[in-house]
Backbone as a ProteinNet text record, in pm:
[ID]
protein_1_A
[PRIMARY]
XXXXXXXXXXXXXXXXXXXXXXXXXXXXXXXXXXXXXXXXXXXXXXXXXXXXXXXXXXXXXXXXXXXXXXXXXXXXXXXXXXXXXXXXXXXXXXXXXXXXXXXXXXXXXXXXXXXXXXXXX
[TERTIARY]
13317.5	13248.9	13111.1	13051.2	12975.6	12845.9	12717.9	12605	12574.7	12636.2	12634.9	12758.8	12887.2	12977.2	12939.9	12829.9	12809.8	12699.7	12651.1	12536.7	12669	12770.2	12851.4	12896.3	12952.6	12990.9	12890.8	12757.6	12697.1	12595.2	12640.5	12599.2	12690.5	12824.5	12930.5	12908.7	12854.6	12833.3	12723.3	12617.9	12509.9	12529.5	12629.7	12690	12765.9	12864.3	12949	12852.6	12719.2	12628.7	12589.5	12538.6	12449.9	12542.3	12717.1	12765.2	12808.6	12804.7	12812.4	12622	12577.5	12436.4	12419.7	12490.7	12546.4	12571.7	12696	12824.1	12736.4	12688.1	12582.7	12478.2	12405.9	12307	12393.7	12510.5	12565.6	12605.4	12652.5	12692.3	12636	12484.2	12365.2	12372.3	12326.3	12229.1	12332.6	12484	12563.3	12545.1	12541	12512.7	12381	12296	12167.8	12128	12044.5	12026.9	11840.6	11760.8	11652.9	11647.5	11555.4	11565.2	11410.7	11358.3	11261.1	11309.2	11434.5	11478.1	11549.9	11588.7	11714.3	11591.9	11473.8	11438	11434.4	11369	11382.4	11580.1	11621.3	11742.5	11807.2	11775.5	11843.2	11782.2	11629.2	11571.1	11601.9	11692.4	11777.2	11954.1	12001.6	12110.2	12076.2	11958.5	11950.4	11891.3	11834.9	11834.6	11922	12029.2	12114.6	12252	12266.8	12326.7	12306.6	12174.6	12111.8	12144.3	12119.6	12178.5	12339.2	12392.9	12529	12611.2	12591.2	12649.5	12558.4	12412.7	12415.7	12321.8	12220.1	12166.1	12230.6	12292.8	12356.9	12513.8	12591.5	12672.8	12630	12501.6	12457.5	12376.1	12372.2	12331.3	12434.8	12584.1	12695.2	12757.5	12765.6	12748.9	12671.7	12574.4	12465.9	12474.4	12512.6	12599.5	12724.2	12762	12903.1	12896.5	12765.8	12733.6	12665.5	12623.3	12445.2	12338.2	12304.9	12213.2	12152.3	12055.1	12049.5	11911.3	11829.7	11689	11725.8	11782.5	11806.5	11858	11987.5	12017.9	11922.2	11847.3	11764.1	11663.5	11632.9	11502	11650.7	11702	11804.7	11831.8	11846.8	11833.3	11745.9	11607.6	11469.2	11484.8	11461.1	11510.1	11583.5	11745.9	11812.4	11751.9	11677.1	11594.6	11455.7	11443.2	11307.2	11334.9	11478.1	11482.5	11509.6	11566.8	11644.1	11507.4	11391.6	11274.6	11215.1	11215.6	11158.6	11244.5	11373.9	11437.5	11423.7	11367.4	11319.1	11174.6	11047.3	10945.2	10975.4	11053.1	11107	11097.8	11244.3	11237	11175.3	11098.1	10990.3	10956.4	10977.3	10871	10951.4	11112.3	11212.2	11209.6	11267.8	11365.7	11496.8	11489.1	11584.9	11701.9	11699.9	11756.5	11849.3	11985.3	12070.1	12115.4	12046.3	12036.2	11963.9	11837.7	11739	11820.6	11869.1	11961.2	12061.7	12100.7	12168.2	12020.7	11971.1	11864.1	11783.1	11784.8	11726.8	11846.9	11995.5	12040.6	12062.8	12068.4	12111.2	11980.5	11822.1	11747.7	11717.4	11796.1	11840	11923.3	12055.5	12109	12066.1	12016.8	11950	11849	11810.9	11700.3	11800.8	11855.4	11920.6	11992.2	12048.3	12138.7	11995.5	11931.3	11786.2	11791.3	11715.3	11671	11780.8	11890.7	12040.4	12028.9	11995.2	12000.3	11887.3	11741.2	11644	11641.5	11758.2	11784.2	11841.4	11970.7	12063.1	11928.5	11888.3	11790.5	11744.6	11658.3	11562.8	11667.3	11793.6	11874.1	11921.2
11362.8	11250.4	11236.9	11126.5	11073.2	11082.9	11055.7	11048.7	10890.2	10794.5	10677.9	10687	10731.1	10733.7	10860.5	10979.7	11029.9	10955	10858.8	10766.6	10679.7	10653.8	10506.9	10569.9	10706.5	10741.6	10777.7	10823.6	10831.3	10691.3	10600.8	10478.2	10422	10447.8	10419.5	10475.9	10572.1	10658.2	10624.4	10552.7	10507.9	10358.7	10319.2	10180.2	10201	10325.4	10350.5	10389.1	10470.1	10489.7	10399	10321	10194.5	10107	10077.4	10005.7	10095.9	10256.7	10290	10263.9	10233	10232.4	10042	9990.6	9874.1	9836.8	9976.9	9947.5	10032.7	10093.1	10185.5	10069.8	9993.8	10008	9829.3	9775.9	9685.6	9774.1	9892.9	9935.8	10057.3	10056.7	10085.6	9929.6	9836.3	9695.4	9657.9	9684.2	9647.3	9781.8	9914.4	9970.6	10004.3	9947.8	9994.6	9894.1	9935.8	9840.4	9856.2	9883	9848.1	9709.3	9633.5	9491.1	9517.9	9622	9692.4	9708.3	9779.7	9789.2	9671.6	9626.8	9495.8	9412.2	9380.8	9323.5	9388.6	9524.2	9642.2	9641.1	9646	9673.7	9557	9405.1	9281.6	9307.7	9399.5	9362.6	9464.9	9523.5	9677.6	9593.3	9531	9454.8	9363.6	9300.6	9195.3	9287.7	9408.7	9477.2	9572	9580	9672.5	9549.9	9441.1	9352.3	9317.3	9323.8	9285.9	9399.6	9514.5	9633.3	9641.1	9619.8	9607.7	9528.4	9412.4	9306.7	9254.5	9281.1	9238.3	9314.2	9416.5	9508.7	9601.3	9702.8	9813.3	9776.5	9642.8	9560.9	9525.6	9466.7	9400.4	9533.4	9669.3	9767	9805.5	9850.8	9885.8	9815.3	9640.1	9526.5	9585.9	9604.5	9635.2	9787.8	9904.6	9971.4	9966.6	9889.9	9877.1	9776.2	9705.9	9670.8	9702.9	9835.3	9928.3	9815	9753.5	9707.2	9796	9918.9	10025.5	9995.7	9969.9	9880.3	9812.4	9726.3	9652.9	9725.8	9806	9911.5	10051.2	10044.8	10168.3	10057.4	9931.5	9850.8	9823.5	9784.9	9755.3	9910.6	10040.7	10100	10154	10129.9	10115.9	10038.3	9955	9806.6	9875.9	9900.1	9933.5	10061.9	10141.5	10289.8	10202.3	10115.9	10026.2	9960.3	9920.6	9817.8	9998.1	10094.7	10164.1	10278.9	10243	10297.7	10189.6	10043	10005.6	9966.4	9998	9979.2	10104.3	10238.5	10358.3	10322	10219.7	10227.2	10100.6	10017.4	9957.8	10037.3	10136.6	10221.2	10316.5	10340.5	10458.8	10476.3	10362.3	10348.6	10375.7	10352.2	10383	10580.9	10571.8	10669.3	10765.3	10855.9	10909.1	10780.6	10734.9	10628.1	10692.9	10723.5	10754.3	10658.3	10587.4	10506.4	10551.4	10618.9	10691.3	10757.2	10848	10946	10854.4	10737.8	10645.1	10652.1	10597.3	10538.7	10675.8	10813.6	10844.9	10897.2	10900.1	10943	10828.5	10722.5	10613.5	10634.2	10630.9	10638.1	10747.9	10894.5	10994.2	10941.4	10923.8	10871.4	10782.8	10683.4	10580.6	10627.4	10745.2	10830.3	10897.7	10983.1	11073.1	10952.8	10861.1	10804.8	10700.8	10677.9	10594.4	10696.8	10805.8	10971.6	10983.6	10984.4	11011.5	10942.4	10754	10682.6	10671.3	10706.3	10721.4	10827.2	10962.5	11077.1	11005.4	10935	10883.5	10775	10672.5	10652.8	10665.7	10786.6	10877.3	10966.8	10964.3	11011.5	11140.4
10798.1	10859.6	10793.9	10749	10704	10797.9	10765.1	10844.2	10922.4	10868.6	10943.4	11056.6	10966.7	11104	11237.3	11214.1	11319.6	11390.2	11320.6	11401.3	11476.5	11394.1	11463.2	11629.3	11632.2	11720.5	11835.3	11784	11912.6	11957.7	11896	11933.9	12015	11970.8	12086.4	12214.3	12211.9	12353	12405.3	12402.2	12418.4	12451.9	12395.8	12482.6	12601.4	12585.8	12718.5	12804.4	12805.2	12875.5	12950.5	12829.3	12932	12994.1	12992.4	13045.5	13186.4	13162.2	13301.5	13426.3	13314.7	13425.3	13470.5	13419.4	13449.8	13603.7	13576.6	13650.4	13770.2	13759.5	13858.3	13944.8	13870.1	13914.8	14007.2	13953.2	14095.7	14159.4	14187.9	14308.2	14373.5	14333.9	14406.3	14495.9	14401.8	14496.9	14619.1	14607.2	14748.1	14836.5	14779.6	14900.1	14992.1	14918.9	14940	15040.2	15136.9	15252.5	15240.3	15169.9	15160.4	15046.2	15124.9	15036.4	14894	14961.5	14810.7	14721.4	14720.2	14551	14485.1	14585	14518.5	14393.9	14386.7	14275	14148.5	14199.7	14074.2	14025	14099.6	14051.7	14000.4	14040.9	13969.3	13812.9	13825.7	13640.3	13575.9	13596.3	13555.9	13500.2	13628.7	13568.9	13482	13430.3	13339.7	13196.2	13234.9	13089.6	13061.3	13175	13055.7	13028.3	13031.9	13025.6	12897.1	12815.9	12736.1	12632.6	12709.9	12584.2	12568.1	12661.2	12645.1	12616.8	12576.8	12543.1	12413.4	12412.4	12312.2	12193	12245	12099.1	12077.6	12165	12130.6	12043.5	12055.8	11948.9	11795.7	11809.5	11700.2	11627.6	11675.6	11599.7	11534.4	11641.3	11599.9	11453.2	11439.2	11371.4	11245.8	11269.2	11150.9	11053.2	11150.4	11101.2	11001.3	11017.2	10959.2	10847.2	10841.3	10712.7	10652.4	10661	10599.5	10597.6	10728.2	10760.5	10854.6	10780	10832.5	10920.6	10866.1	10908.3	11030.7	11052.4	11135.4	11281.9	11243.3	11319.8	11368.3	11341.3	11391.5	11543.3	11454	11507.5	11685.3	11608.4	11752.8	11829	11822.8	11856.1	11931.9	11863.6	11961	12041.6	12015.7	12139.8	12243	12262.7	12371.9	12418.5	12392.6	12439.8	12522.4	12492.4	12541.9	12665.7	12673	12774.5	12852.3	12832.5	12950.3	12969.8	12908.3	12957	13044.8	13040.3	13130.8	13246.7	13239.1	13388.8	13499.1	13409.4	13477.1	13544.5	13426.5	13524	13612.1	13629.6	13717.2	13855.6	13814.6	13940.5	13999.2	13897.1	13928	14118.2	14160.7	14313.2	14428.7	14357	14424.1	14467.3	14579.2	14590.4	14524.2	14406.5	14316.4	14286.5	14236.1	14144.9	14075.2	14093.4	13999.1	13870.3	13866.2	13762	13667.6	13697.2	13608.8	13519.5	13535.6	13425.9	13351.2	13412.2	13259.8	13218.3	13240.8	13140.3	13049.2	13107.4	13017	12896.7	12963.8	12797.3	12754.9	12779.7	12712.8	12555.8	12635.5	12553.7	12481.5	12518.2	12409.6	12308.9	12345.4	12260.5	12139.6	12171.6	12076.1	12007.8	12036.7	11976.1	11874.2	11941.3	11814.6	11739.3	11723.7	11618.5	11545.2	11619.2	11527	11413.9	11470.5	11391	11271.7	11320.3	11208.9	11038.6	11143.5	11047.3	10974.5	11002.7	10910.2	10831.7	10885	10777.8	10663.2	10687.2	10607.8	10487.3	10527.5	10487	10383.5	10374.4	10311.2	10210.2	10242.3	10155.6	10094
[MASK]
+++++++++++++++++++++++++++++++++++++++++++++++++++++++++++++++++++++++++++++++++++++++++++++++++++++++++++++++++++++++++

């Protein structure tokens, strides 16, 4: 295995991540009966919606054409949005959403890191 395809694969996992903190953070907002978090948590569904459908793809995309530049910058990006859906929740009460968000933004760390090894050559 190649150094881009071990970036390809843990970018895949960094999408399944953020589509489970997705899938988390609607079924926090139906069970949750404080109406405090429901705003924090609608701007959590609109940024990992954003990583999952559309930067953590268009990195994958960019990958696969050694648009390596591009793919790292989109990588930052989806680690950005799933750092600010944490200070989102920060005010909340243990947010099991937090832990998507921080491996999501491991993840996107280590395969950024991968691809600026690859890079540098």
């Amino acid at each position: 295995m190649d150094v881009c395809s071990l970036a390809d694969v843990i970018v895949g996992s960094a999408l399944a991540e953020g589509s489970d903190a997705l899938s988390l953070v609607e079924v926090v907002e139906n069970q949750m009966a404080d109406p405090g978090i429901e705003r924090p948590l609608d701007y959590c569904a609109e940024l990992h919606i954003l990583v999952v459908k559309y930067i953590i793809p268009q990195a994958i995309q960019a990958l696969n054409v050694s648009k390596h530049g591009f793919a790292s910058y989109c990588l930052s990006d989806a680690g950005d949005q799933a750092d600010a859906c944490t200070k989102a929740l920060s005010g909340t009460k243990g947010s099991p959403v937090t832990d998507h968000n921080k491996t999501v933004r491991e993840l996107c760390d280590v395969a950024d890191a991968i691809i600026k090894l690859f890079q540098k050559g």
